[in-house]
C-alpha positions as CSV (number, residue, x, y, z in Angstrom):
1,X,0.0,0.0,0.0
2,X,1.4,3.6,-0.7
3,X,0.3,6.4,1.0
4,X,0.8,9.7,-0.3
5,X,1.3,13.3,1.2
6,X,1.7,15.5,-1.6
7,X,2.8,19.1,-0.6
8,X,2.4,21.7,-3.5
9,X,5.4,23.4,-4.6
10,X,6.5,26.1,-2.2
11,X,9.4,28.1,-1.9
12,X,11.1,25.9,1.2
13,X,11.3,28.0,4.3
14,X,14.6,28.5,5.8
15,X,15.3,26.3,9.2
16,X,17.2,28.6,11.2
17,X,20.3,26.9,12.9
18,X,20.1,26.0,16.3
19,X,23.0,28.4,17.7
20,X,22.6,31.3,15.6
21,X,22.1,34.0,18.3
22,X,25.8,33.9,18.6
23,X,27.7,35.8,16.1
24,X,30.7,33.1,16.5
25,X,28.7,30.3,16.0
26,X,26.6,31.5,13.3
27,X,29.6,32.8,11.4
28,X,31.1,28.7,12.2
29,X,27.8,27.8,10.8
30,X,27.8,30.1,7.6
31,X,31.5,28.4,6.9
32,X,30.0,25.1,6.9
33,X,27.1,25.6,4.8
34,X,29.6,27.4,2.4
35,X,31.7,23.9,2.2
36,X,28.8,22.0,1.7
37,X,27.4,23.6,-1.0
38,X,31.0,23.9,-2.5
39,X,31.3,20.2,-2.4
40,X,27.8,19.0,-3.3
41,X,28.2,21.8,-6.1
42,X,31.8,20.3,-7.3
43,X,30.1,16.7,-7.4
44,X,27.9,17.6,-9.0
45,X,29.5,19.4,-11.7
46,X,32.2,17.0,-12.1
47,X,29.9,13.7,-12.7
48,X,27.3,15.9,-14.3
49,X,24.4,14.9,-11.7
50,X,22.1,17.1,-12.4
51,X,20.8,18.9,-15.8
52,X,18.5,21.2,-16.4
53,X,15.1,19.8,-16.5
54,X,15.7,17.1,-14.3
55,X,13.0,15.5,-11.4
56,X,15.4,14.6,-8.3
57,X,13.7,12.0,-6.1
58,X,15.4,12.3,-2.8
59,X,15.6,9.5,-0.7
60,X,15.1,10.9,3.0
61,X,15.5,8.0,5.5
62,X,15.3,10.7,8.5
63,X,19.1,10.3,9.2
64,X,21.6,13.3,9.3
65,X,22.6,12.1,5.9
66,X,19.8,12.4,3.6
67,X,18.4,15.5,5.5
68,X,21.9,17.1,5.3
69,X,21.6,16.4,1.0
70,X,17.9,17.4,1.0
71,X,18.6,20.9,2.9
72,X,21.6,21.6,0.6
73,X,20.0,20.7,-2.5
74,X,17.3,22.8,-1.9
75,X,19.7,25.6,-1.6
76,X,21.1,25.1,-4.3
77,X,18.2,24.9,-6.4
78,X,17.4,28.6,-5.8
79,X,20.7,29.8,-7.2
80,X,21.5,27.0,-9.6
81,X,21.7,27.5,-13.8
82,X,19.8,25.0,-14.3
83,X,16.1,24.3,-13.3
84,X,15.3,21.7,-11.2
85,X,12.5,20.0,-9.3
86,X,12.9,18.2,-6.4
87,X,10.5,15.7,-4.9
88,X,11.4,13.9,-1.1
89,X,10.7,10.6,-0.9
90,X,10.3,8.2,2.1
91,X,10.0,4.4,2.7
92,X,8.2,3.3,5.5
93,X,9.3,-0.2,6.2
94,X,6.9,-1.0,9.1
95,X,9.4,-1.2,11.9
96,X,8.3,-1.3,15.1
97,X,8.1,1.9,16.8
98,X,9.1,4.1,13.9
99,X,7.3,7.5,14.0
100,X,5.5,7.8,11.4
101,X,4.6,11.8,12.1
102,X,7.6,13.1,12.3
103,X,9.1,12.9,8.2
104,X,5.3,14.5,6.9
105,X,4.9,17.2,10.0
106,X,8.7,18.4,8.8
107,X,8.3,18.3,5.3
108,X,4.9,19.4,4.9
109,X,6.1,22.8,7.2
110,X,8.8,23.4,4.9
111,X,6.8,22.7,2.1
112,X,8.3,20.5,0.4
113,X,6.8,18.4,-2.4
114,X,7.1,14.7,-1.0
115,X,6.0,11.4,-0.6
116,X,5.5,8.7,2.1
117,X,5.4,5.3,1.0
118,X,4.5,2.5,2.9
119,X,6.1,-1.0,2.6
120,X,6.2,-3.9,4.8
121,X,9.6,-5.1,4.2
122,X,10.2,-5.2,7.8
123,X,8.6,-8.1,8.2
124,X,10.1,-9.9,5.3
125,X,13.5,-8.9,6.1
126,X,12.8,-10.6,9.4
127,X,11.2,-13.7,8.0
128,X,13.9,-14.1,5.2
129,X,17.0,-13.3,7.4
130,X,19.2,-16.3,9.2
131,X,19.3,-16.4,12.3
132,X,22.3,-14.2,13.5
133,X,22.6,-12.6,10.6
134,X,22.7,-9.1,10.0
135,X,19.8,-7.9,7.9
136,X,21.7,-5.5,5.5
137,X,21.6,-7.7,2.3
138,X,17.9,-8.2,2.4
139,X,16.9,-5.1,4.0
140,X,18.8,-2.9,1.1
141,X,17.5,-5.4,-2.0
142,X,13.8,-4.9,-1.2
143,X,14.5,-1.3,-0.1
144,X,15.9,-0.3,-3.5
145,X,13.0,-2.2,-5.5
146,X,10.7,-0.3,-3.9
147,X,12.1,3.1,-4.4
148,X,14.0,2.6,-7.9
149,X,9.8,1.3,-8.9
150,X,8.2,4.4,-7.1
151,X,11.0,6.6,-9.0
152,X,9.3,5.2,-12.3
153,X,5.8,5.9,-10.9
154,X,6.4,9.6,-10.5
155,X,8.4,10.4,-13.7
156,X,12.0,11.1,-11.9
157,X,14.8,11.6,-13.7
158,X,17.5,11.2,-11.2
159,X,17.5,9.3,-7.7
160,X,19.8,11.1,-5.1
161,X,21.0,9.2,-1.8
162,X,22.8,10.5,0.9
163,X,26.3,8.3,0.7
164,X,29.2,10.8,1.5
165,X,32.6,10.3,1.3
166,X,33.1,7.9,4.4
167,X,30.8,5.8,3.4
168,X,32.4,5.3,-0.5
169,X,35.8,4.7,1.7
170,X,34.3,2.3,4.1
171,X,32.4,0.0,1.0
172,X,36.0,-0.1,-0.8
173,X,37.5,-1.2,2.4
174,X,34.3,-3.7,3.1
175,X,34.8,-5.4,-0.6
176,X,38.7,-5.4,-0.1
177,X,38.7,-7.2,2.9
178,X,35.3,-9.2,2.6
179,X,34.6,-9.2,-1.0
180,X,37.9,-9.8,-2.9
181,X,37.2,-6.5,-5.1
182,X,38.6,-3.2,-5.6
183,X,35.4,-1.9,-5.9
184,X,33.8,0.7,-3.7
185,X,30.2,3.5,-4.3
186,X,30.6,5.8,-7.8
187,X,29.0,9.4,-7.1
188,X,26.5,8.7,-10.4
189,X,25.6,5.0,-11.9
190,X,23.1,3.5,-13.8
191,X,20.6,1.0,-11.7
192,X,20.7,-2.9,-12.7
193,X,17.8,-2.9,-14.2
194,X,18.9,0.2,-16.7
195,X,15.9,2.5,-15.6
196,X,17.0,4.9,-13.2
197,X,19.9,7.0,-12.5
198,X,21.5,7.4,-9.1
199,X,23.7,10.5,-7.8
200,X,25.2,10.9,-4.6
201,X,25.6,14.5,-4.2
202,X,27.6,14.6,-1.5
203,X,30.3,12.2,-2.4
204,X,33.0,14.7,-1.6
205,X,31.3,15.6,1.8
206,X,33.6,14.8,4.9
207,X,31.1,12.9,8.0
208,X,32.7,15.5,10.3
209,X,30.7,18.3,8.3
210,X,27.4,16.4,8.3
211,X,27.4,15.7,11.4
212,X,28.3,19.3,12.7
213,X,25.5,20.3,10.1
214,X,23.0,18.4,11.4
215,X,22.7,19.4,15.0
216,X,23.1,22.7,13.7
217,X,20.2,22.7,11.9
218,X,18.4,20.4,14.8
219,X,16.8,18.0,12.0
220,X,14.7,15.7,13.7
221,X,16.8,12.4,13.4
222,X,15.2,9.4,13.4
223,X,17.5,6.4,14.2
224,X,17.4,3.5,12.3
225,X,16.0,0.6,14.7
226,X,16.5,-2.3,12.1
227,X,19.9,-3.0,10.6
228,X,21.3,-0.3,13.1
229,X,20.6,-1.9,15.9
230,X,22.9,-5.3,15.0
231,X,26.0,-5.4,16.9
232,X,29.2,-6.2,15.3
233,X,28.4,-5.1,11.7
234,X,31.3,-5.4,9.5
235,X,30.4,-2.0,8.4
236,X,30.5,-0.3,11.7
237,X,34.0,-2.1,12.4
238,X,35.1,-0.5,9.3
239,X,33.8,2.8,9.9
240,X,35.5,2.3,13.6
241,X,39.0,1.8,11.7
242,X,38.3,4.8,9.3
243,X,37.5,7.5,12.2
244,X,40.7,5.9,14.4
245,X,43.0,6.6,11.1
246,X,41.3,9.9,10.6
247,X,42.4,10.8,14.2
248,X,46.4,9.7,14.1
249,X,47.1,10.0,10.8
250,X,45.2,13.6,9.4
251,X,44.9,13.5,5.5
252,X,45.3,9.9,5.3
253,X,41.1,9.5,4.4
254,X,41.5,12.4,1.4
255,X,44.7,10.5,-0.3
256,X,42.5,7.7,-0.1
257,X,39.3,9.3,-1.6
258,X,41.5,11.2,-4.2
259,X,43.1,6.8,-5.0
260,X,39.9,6.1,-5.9
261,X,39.4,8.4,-8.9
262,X,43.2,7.9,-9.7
263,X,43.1,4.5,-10.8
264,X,46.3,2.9,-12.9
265,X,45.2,-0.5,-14.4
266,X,48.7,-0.9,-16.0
267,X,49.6,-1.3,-12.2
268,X,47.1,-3.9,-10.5
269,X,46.6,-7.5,-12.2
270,X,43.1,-7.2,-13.6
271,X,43.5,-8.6,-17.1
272,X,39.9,-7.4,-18.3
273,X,41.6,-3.4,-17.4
274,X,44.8,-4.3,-18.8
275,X,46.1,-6.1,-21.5
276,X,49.1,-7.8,-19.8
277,X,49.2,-10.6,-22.5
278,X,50.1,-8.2,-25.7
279,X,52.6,-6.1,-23.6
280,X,55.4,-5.4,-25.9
281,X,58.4,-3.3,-25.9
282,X,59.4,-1.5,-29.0
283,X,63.1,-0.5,-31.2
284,X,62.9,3.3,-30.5
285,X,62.8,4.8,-33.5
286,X,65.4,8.0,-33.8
287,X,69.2,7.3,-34.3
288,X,71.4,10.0,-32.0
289,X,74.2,8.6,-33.3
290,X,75.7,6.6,-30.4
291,X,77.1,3.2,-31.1
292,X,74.3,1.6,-28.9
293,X,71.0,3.2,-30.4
294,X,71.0,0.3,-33.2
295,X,70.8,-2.1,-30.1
296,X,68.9,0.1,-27.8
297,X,65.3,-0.4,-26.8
298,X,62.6,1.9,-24.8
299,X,59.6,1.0,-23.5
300,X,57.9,3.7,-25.5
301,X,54.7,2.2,-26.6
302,X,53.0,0.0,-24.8
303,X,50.9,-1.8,-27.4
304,X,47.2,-2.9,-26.5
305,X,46.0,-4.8,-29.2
């Protein structure tokens, strides 16, 4: 069953920031928002996210994430090149004790266009789950059928989550040491199924900064009590290492982030990237006239046939 709350297209009113009587903290707070929007901006630019005309479903779970990309794309929409529409959408899984008042009431203040729909996965992921296993495999299968199906219901172009750049560190870390891959969350990619488009807009956005923006802006976070509840994820282990390296060794996360769009095939062992089995080396061609040039070769070409 899907229930919607439509709320007509409104200008979004501006939340004011929870410390913003004091001219230090709201100055703090201005900085911030500035580095956000410089980041979701330069995502987006780079991976061409967003062009003009576009419907952005944005998937709002209620955590600091997805409000954080909601608030800033919204922003950005006013001032943006290109027009936009933007359309919030959220699942309702059933959980026990979620509160079901809380996404509509702050949405529907703001006026934002959005819709809440209503799935029982809860109770599959429950059903189909072994016991003392975590629930993230099943949980995020049925979660993305339902939204990448609702995205084609509505006519949206684009479907934006809230991943930042943690979380795109911490999956290249989770399939290198669980999965065998180098392999980790692109900012923009093409669904399996080939019908929708997902963006991560704030791929380049540091967790630090979220979370500082978040209580900031006192969103009314709703904690996840399914998969979030598990002890001993391998995610949250991972995320555990990440935030201890962030501490001792500074800059070590950004050389990592900036690895992962500086990729050298010629210098890992994937034979499907790199032809290793037609690797020649070639005469070089110009004589300078020494008595070893005749004899001399240079890697100069290596040949992919």
């Amino acid at each position: 069953m899907t229930v919607e709350t439509f709320a007509p297209q409104a200008q979004p009113a501006p939340m004011e920031e929870s410390s913003a009587t004091d001219p230090k903290s709201r100055t703090g707070f201005n900085r911030l928002q500035k580095r956000l929007r410089r980041e979701v901006g330069r995502a987006i630019a780079d991976f061409n996210m967003i062009e003009d005309g576009d419907k952005i479903m944005v998937c709002l779970s209620g955590g600091k994430d997805s409000y954080t990309m909601l608030d800033i794309l919204l922003s950005l929409q006013i001032s943006a090149p290109v027009k936009f529409e933007i359309v919030a959408v959220n699942l309702d899984q059933k959980q026990p004790g979620f509160p079901e008042d809380v996404l509509p009431k702050y949405l529907t203040e703001r006026g934002i266009p959005h819709y809440i729909l209503e799935r029982d996965t809860y109770s599959i992921v429950k059903e189909l789950t072994p016991e003392g296993k975590t629930y993230c495999a099943v949980c995020s299968r049925l979660r993305r059928g339902s939204l990448y199906g609702f995205a084609q219901e509505i006519g949206a172009t684009k479907v934006a989550l809230g991943h930042h750049r943690n979380d795109i560190i911490a999956t290249l870390f989770l399939n290198l040491f669980h999965g065998g891959k180098l392999k980790a969350m692109p900012p923009k990619l093409l669904s399996d199924d080939g019908k929708n488009i997902l963006i991560r807009p704030l791929a380049y956005c540091d967790e630090k900064d979220i979370i500082e923006y978040a209580k900031a802006k006192a969103f009314p976070i709703i904690p996840c009590n399914l998969c979030g509840s598990q002890e001993n994820l391998q995610r949250a282990l991972t995320n555990d290492m990440l935030r201890e390296w962030d501490v001792k060794h500074p800059g070590r996360l950004e050389s990592i982030f900036t690895a992962i769009g500086n990729v050298a095939p010629s210098q890992l062992a994937d034979r499907e990237l790199f032809d290793f089995v037609n690797l020649k080396v070639t005469p070089k061609s110009e004589d300078d006239g020494s008595p070893a040039a005749a004899n001399r070769l240079d890697v100069v070409n290596l040949t992919l046939s």
